[in-house]
N, C-alpha and C positions, 0 to 999 in steps of 0.2 A: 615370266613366260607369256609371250602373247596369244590371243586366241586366233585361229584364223577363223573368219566367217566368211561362209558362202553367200549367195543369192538368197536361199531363203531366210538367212539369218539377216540379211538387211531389209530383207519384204517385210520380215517382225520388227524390227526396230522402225521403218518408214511407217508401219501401220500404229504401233502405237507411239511413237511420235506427235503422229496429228491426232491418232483419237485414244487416248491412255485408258479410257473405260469400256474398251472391246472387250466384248464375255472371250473367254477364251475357246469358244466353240464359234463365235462367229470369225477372230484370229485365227482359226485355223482353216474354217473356209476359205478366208481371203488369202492364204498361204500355200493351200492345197496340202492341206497336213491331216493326219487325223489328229484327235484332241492329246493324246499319249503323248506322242512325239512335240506333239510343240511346247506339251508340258515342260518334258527332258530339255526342249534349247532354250525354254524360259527361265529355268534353274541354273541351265550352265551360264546362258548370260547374266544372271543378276551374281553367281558365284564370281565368275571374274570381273565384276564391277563396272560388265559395258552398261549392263540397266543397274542406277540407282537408288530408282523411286520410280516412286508414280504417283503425282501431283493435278489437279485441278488448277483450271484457269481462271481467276475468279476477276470477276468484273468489278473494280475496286467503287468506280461514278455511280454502280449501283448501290454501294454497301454505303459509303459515308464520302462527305468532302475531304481531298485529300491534295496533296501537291508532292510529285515527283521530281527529282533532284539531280543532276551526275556535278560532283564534285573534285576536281580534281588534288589533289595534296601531292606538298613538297614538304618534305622533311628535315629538320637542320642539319643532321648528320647522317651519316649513310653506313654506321656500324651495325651488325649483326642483330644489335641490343637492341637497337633502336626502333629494326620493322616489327620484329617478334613484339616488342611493347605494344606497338600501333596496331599491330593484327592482335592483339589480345583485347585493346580498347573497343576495337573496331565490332571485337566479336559479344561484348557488353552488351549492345545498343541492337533492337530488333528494326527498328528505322531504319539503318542503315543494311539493305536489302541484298544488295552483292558489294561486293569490293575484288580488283583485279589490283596487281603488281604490273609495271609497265617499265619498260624501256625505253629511255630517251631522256628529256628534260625533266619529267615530271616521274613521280614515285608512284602513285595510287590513283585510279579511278572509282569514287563511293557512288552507291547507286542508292538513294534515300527516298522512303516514302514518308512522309509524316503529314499532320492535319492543317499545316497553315505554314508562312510565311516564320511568323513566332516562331512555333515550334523548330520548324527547323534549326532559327536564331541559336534558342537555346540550346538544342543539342551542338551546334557550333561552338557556342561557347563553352561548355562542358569538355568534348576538344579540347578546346584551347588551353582553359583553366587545366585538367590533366596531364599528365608527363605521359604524352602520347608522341610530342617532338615535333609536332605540327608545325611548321613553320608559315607557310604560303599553303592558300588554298582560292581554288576559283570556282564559282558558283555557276551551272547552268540550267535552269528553271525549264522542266517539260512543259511548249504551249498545246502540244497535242500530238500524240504519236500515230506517227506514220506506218509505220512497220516493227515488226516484234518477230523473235525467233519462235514460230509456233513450229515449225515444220524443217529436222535439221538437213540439209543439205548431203546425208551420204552419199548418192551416186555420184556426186562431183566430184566428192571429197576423197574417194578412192578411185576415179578415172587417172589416165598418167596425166593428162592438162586438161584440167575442167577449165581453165581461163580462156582457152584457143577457141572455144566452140560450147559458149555461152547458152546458143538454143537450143543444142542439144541436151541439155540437161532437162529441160519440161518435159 
């Protein structure tokens, strides 16, 4: 069953989106809600698993040196057995920070943070050496990010053609 959400229920997800550590009395301000009521849609959305957390953004260049990764993987065979193995290897390893399934030429996109070049290595070859089915993989080294999903895109996302009319979405 899906949920329908109205306007104010996407003014709460757009607001903590971008700032996940609103008190819930200044979210309510910014919503036009009393604190009650927004209590009630913050339940109902985390019950139907539109909100699944609520996470901090942490500045990693401040914490320690570090090198970000997307790696692409092909796999030797394309049986059942095969992704579930690789999505269990994949879920081993805290390095490896997201991973998507993809359509097309390639199987997986790994999203890797680790502390050097080395390390990466290693965990590649750990890959390899495991019956994860790895076959081809292609490596691309973050030299500095540009943009990041901080803030998601709802109004676009539920307009009938956010693509027609690009400015209107600011």
């Amino acid at each position: 069953m899906t949920l329908k959400l109205d306007d104010r229920d996407l003014k709460i997800l757009a607001a903590l989106s971008k700032e996940g550590r609103l008190s819930k009395a200044e979210l309510a301000k910014r919503v036009n809600l009393s604190p009650t009521p927004l209590w009630e849609r913050l339940k109902r959305l985390e019950k139907h698993g539109i909100i699944s957390g609520y996470r901090a953004e942490i500045s990693l260049k401040q914490v320690a040196p570090h090198i970000e990764v997307f790696v692409t993987v092909e796999l030797e065979d394309h049986r059942s057995e095969s992704f579930q193995q690789f999505e269990r290897m994949v879920d081993l390893h805290d390095e490896i920070v997201a991973c998507w399934a993809i359509g097309g030429g390639l199987d997986y996109i790994l999203n890797i943070i680790t502390r050097d070049i080395d390390s990466y290595q290693r965990l590649i070859d750990t890959l390899l050496a495991g019956k994860t089915g790895l076959a081809r993989y292609y490596t691309y080294v973050v030299t500095k990010p540009v943009k990041s999903r901080a803030q998601l895109p709802l109004h676009s996302l539920l307009q009938d053609d956010p693509v027609s009319n690009p400015a209107s979405n600011r």
